[in-house]
C-alpha positions as CSV (number, residue, x, y, z in Angstrom):
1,X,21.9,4.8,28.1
2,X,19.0,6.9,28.0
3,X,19.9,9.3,25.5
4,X,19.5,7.1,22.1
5,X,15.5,6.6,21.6
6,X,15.7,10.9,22.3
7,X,17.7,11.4,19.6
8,X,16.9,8.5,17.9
9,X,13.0,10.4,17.6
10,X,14.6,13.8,16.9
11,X,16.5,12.4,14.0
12,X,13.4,11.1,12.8
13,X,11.1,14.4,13.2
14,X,13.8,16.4,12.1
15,X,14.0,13.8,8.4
16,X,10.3,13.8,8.0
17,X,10.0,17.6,8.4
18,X,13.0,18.7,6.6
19,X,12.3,20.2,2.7
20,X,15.0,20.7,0.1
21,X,16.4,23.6,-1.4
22,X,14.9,25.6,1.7
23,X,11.3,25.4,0.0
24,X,8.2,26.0,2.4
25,X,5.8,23.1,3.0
26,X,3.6,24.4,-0.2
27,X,6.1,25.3,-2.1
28,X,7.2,21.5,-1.8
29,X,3.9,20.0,-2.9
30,X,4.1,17.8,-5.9
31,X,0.4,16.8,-5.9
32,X,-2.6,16.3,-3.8
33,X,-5.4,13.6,-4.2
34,X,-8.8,14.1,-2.1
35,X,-11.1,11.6,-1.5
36,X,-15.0,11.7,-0.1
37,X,-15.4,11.7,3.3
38,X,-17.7,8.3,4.3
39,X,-16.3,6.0,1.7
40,X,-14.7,3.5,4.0
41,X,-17.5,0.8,3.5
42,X,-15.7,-1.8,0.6
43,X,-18.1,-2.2,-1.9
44,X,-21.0,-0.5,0.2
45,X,-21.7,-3.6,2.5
46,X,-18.7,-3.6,4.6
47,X,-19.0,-3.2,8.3
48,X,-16.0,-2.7,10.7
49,X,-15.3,-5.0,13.4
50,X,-16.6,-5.1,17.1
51,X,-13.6,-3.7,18.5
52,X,-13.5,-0.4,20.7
53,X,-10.5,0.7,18.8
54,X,-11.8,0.8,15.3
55,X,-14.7,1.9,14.0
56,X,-16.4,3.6,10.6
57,X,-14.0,6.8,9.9
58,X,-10.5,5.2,11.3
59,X,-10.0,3.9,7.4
60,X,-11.3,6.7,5.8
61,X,-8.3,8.4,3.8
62,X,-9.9,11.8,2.7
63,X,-6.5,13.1,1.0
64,X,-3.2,11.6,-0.1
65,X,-0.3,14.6,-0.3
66,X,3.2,13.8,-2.3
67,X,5.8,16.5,-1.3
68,X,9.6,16.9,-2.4
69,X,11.6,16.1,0.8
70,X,15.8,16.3,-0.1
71,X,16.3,12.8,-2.1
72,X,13.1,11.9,-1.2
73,X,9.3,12.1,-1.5
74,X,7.6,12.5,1.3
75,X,3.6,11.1,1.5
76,X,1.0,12.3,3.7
77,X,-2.1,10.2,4.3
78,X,-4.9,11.9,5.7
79,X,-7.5,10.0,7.7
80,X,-11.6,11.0,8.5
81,X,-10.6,10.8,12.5
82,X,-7.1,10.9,14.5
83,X,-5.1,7.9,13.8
84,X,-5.0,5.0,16.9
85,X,-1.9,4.6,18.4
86,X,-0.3,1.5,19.8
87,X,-0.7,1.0,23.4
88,X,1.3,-1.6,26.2
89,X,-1.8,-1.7,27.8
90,X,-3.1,-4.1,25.1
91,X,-2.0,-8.0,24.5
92,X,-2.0,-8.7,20.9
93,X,-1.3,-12.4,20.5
94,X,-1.1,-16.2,23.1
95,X,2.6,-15.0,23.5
96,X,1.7,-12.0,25.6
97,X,3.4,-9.4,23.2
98,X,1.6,-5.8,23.6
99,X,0.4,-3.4,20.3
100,X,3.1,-1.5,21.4
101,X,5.8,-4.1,20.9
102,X,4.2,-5.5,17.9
103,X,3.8,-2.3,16.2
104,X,7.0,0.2,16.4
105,X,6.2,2.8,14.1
106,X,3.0,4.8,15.8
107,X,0.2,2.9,14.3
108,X,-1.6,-0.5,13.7
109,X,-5.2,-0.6,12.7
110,X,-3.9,0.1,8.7
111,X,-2.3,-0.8,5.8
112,X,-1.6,1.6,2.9
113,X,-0.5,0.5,-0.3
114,X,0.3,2.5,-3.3
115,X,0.6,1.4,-7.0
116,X,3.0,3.7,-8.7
117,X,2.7,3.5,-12.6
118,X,5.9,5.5,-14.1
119,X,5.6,4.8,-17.8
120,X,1.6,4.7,-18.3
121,X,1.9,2.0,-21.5
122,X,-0.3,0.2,-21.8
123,X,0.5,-3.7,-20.8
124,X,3.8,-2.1,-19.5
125,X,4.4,-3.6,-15.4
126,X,2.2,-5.4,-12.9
127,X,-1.6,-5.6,-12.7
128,X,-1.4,-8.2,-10.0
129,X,-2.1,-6.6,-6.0
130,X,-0.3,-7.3,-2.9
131,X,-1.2,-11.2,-1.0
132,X,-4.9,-10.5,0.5
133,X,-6.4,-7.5,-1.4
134,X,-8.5,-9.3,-4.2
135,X,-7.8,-6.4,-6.7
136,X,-6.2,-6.7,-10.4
137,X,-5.1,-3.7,-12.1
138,X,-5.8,-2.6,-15.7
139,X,-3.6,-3.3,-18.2
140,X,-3.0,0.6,-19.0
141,X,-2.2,0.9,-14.9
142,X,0.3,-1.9,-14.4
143,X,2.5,-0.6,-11.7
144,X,6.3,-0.2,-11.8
145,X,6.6,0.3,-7.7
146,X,4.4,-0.3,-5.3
147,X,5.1,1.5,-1.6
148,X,3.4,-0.3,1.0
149,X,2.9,1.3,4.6
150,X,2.3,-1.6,7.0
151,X,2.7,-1.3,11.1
152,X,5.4,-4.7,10.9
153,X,7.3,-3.4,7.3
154,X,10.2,-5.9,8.0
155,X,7.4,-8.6,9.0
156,X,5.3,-8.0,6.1
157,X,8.4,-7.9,3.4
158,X,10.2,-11.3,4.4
159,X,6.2,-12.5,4.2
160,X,6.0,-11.3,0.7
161,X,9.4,-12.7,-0.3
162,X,8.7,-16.2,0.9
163,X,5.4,-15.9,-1.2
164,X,7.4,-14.5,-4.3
165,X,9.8,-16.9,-3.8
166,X,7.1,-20.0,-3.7
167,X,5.4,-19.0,-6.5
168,X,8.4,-18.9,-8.9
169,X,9.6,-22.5,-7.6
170,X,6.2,-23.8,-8.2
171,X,6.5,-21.7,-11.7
172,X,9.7,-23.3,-12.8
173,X,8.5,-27.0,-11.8
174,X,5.6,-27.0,-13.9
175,X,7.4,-25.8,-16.8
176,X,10.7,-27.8,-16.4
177,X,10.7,-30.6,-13.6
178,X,12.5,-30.8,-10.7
179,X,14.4,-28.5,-8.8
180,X,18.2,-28.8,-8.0
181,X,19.8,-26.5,-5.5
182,X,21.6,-24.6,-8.4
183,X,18.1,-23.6,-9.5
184,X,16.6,-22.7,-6.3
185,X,19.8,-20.8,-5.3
186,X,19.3,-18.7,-8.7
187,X,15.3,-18.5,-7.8
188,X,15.9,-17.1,-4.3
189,X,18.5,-14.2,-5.9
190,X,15.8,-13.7,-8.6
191,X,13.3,-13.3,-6.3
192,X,15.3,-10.9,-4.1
193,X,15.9,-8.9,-7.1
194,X,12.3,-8.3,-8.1
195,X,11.6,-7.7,-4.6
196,X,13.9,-4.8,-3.8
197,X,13.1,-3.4,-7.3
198,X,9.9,-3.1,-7.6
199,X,8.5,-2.8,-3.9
200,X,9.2,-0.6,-0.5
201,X,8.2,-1.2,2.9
202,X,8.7,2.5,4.9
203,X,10.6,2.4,7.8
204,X,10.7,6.7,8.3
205,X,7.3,7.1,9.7
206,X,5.5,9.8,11.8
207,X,2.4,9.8,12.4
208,X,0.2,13.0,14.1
209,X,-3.3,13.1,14.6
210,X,-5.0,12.3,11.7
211,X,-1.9,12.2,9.3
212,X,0.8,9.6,8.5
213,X,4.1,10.8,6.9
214,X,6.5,8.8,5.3
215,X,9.3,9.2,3.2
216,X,10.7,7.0,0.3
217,X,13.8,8.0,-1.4
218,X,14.2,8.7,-4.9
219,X,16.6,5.8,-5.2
220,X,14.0,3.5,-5.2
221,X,11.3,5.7,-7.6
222,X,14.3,7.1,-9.7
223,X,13.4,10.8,-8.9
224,X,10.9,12.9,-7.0
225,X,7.0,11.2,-7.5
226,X,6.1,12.9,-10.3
227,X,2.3,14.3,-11.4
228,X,1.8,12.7,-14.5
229,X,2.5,9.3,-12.8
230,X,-0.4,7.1,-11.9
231,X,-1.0,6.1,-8.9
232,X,-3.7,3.9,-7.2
233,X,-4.3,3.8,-3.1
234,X,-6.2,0.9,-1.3
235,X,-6.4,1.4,2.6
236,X,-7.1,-2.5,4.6
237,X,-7.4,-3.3,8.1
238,X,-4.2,-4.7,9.7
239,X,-3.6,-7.8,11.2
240,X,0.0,-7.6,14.0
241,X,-0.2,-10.7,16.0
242,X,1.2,-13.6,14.8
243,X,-0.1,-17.1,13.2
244,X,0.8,-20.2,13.2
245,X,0.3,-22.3,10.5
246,X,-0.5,-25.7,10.4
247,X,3.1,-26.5,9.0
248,X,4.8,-25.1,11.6
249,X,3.2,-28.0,13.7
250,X,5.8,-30.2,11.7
251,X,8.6,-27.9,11.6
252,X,7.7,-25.3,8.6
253,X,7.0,-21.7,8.8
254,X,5.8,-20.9,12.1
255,X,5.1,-17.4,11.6
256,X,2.6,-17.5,8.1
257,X,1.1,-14.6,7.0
258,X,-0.9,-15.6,3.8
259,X,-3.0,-12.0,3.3
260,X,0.3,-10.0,4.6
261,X,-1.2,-8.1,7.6
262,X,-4.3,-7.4,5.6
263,X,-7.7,-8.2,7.8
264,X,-9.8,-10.4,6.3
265,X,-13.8,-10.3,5.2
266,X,-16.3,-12.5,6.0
267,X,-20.1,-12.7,5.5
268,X,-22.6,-12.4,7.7
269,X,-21.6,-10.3,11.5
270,X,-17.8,-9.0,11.9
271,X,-15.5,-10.4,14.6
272,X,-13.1,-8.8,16.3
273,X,-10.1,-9.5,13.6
274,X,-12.4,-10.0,10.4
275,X,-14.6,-7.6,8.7
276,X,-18.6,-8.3,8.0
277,X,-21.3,-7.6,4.9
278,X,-19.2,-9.5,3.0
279,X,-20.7,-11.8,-0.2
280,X,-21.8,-15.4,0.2
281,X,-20.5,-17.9,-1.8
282,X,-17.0,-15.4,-2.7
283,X,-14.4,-16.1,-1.3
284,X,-12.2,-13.8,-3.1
285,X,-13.6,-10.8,-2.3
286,X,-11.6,-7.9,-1.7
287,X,-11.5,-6.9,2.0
288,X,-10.2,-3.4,0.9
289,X,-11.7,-0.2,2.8
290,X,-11.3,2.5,1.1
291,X,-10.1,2.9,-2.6
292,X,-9.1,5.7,-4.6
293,X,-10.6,5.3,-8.1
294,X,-9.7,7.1,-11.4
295,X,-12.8,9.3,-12.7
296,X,-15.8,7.2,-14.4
297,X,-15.8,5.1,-12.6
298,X,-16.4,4.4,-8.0
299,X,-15.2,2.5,-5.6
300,X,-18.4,0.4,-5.0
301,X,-18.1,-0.9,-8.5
302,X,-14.3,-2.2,-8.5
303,X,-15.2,-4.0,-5.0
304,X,-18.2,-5.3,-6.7
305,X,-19.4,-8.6,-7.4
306,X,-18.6,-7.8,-11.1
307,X,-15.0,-7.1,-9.8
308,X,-13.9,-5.0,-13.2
309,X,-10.0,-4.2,-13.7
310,X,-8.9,-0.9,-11.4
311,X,-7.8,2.2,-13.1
312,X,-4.9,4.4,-11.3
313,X,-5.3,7.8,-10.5
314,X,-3.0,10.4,-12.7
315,X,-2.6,13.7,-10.7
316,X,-2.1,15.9,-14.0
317,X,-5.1,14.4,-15.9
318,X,-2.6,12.8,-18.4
319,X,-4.1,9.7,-19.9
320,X,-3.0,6.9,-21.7
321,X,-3.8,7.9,-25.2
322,X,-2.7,6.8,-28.9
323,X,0.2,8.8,-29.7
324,X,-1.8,10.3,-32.6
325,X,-4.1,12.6,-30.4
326,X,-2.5,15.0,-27.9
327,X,-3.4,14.2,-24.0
328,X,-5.2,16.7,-22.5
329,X,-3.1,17.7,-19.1
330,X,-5.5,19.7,-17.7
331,X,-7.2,19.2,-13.9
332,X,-8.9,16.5,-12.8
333,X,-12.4,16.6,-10.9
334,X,-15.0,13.8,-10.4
335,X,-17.1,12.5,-7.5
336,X,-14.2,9.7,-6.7
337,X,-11.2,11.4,-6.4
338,X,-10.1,15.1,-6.4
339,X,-6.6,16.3,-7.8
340,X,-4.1,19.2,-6.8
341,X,-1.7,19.3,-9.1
342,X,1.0,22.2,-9.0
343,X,3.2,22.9,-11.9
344,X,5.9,21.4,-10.5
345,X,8.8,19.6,-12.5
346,X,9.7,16.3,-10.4
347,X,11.4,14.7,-12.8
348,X,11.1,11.8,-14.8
349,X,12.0,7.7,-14.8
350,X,12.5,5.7,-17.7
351,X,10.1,2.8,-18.1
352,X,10.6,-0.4,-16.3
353,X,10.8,-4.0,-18.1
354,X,7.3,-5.5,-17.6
355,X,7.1,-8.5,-14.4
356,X,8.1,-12.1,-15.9
């Protein structure tokens, strides 16, 4: 009885550390994105909340690392300082639950989310964020998949579902009336569908000292994560304990999670589970941390007040282009984002259908 959870975490190490083919670590590198150190301040205002356990640095991603794993990619995110880990020392919520029981997978104090743009056309996929980031996509960067690294992943994806799911059923009443169980039946699959197509929640995590590892399989990409993808990166505070919203009072959904685990911003002085600096009078500001940004353009000015359209990163330097002039593939170097690019061939995916 207590031999599982030991080989339980030796399956686990020995998955995450694994590389196909017998490659070595570098060998295995498909790309590397660096980003400044000091950069974990939103738009330039933001200020972390008064809590002993997170402070400026903790959000800081300073390099993003994709690496073949077997039939998998495996993605290391690289924090400023050693990454907080979950403690049973530490009530989380009024039902007494610890960090430690709220949050199984060796963190808590972030959420990673990663825009993955496979065909780079222009008006091609998604431009719309994840519940609770404020952030819209340009049309040349609408994502295919989006991978997002959450301390509750089975939490946070029945949470996304039941807001996909609301959303089409409000969708189909304005256009056509009411709603018989046929048509919700064929919503709810649809929904389902879209969900386990287009988004992943990792559930193979490791995390040590200031690096996360995860893997997600080619199944769900289509092939290895390639370089001349693009892909765009928004670190946010985490939120674990649970809610209760007003409609569970009379017997609804007792267990809401409008922003899906992402803390919150606020203006004026932080508390302990919001962010401060934020703007008066917007409410739809983006509590996003730290954002990797395509060159031209910085951070502060996509989590501005202006709030203009957010370009992915490409690794190779491969831009969308008219297919008259020849991209230019070379290296990519700006004061956002650095890119490490090895010639590498990790495959390719065919283009998705764009979101309805």
């Amino acid at each position: 009885m207590f031999v599982r959870p030991r080989v339980s975490a030796l399956l686990l190490a020995s998955s995450l550390a694994a590389c196909s083919g017998g490659k070595t670590r570098e060998d295995a590198l498909l790309f590397r994105l660096t980003d400044p150190v000091g950069d974990d301040h939103g738009d330039g205002e933001l200020v972390y909340p008064r809590r002993t356990d997170l402070g400026r640095g903790d959000l800081d991603v300073v390099s993003v690392a994709a690496f073949a794993d077997g039939e998998a990619t495996r993605f290391e995110v690289t924090f400023a300082h050693p990454i907080a880990r979950p403690s049973r020392a530490q009530s989380v919520d009024l039902e007494g639950a610890t960090v430690a029981e709220r949050a199984r997978h060796g963190f808590y104090t972030f959420n990673v989310d990663l825009y993955v743009d496979q065909d780079r056309k222009p008006g091609s996929g998604r431009t719309d964020t994840l519940p609770g980031r404020g952030l819209t996509l340009a049309a040349e960067s609408g994502w295919e998949k989006a991978v997002v690294l959450t301390p509750r992943p089975y939490e946070a994806r029945e949470a996304l579902r039941k807001t996909w799911r609301q959303v089409a059923l409000e969708d189909y009443e304005k256009k056509s009336g009411g709603i018989g169980g046929k048509v919700e039946s064929e919503l709810n699959a649809a929904t389902e569908q879209e969900l386990e197509a287009r988004v992943f929640f990792p559930t193979v995590i490791q995390v040590s000292g200031r690096t996360v590892m995860f893997q997600v399989p080619d199944r769900f990409l289509g092939a290895h994560a390639s370089a001349d993808w693009g892909y765009g990166v928004a670190v946010t505070g985490a939120t674990i304990e649970r809610r209760v919203s007003l409609g569970g009072m009379f017997g609804g959904d007792t267990s809401a999670n409008q922003r899906l685990m992402a803390m919150g911003i606020m203006a004026g002085e932080p508390y302990n589970d919001r962010f401060g600096g934020g703007r008066k009078g917007d409410p739809s500001q983006s509590p996003v941390v730290d954002l990797l940004v395509a060159p031209g353009t910085t951070q502060e000015a996509v989590l501005g007040a202006a709030k203009p359209a957010w370009d992915v990163v490409v690794p190779s330097g491969k831009s969308v282009v008219p297919a008259a002039v020849a991209p230019d593939a070379g290296t990519v170097e700006d004061a956002g984002v650095t890119v490490d690019a090895p010639a590498v061939d990790a495959g390719t995916v065919g283009p998705s259908s764009p979101a309805p």
